[in-house]
C-alpha positions in Angstrom: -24.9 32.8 -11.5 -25.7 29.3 -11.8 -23.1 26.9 -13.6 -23.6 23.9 -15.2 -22.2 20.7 -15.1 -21.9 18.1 -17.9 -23.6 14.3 -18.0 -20.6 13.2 -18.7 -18.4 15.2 -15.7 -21.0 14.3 -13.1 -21.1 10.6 -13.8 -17.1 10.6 -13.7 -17.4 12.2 -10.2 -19.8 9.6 -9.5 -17.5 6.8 -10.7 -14.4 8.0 -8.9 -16.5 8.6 -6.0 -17.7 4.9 -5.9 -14.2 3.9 -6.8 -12.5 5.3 -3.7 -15.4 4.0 -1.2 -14.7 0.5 -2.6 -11.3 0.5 -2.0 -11.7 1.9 1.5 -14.1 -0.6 2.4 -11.7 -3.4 0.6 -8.3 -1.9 2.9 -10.5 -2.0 5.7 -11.9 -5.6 5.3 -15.0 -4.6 5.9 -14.8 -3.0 9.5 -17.0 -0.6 10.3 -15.9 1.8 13.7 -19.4 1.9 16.0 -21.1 -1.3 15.0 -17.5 -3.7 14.5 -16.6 -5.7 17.5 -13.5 -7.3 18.8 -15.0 -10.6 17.2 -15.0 -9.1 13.9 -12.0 -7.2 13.9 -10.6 -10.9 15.1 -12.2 -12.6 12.2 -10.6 -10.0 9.6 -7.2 -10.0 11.5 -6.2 -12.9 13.4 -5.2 -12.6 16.6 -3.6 -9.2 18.0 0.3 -9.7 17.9 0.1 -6.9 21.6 -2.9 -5.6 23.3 -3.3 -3.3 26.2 -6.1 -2.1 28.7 -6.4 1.4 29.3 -8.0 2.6 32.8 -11.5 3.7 31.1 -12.1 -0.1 29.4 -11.0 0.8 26.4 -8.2 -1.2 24.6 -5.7 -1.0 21.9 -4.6 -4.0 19.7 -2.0 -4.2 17.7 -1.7 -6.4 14.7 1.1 -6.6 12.4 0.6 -7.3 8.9 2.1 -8.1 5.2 4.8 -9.8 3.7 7.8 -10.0 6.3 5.3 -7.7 8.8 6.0 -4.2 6.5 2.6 -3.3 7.6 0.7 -2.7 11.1 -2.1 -1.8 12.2 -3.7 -0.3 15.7 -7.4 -0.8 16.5 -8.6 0.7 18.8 -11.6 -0.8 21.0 -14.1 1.1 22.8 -15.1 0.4 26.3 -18.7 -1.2 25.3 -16.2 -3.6 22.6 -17.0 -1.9 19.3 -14.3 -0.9 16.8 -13.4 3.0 17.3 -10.6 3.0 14.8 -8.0 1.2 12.7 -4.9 2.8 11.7 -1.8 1.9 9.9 1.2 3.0 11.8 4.7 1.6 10.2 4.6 5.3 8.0 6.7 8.5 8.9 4.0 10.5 10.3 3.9 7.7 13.2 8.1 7.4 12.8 8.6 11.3 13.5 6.8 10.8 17.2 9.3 8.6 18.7 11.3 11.3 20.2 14.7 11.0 22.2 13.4 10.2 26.6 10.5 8.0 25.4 10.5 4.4 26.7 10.0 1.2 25.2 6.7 1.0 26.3 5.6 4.3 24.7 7.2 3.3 21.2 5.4 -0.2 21.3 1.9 1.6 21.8 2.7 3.4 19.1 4.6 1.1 16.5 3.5 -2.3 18.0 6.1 -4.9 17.7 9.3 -5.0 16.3 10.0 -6.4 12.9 13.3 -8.4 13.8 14.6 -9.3 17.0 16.3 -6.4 18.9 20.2 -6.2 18.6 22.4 -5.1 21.5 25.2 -3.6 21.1 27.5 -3.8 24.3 30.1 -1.4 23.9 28.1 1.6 23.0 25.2 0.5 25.7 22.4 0.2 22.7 19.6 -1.9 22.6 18.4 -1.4 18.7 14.7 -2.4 17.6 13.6 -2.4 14.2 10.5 -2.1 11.7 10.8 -3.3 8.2 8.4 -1.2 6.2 7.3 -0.2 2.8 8.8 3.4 2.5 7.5 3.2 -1.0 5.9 1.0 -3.8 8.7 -1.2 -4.4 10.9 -0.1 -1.6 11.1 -2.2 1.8 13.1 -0.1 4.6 14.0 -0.2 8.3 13.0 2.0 10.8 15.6 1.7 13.8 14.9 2.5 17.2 17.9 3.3 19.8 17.5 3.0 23.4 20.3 2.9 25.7 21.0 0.0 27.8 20.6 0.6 31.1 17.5 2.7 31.0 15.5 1.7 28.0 14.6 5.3 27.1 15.5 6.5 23.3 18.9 7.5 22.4 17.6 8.6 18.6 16.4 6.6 15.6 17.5 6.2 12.0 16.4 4.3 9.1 18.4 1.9 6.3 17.2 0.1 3.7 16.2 -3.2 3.0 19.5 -4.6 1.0 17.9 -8.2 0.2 16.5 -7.6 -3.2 13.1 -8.9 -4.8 13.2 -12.7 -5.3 10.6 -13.6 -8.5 7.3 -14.0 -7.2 8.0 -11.6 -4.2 4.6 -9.6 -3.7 5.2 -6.2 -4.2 5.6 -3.1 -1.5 2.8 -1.6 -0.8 1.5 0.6 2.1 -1.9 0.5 3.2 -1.9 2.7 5.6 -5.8 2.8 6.3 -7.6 5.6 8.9 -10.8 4.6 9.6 -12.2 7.5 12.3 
């Protein structure tokens, strides 16, 4: 049985379809993974705010973004310098990996760098880093990181939110959390 689809329906499909590879290509800034280099991923980004080499060439830069740094973003280089990936990490999905025995090292290769600076607190042996994020549209929120002291592994995590208000003017929340594979 064959079906039929309106003029109408399929140019709709056609429009939304066009619609969602414009913004992708818009959040993206025009990076492309396989033909992008470091230049260009430079260019679009400025400079990475933490890199590091892995053993096979390949690198991983991490650039934090938006208004007060809600937003950041991994790219990850290939060993021949061309653009594998770019993906927005300040989100839960990223949150829910930091798990209790992880170092510092480990969370900053997978949140980049912290928001604010990190707070100690001496008589409970806690070294606190934070990540202001958009949780939401119009909601800004921390993401806390606890490691103890001594051994800079992670205690646990929590998150509060952002109690300074919006200011007129203040650009609005908003996660762009892109994925390009």
């Amino acid at each position: 049985m064959q079906t039929s689809v309106s003029p109408a329906r399929r140019a709709g499909v056609m429009v939304a379809a066009l619609c969602l590879s414009a913004c992708a290509a818009t959040s993206s800034g025009g990076l492309t993974p396989g033909s992008s280099t470091v230049s260009d991923v430079e260019a679009r980004l400025g400079r990475p705010a933490m890199a590091w080499k892995n053993d096979d060439g390949s690198r991983q830069l991490a650039f934090a973004q938006g208004p007060q740094g809600t937003q950041t973003f991994m790219v990850f280089i290939a060993p021949d310098g061309r653009l594998q990936r770019v993906v927005g990490v300040l989100n839960e999905p990223f949150f829910s990996q930091i798990q209790p025995g992880m170092t510092q090292e480990q969370v900053l290769r997978l949140l980049g760098p912290a928001s604010t600076p990190p707070a100690t607190f001496a008589r409970t042996g806690t070294l606190t880093w934070s990540w202001l994020h958009c949780a939401s549209p119009n909601l800004m929120q921390y993401f806390n990181v606890h490691f103890d002291a001594a051994t800079g592994q992670v205690r646990a995590t929590g998150q509060h939110p952002w109690m300074h208000g919006y200011l007129p003017g203040t650009p609005p929340c908003s996660p762009r959390n892109i994925d390009l594979s």
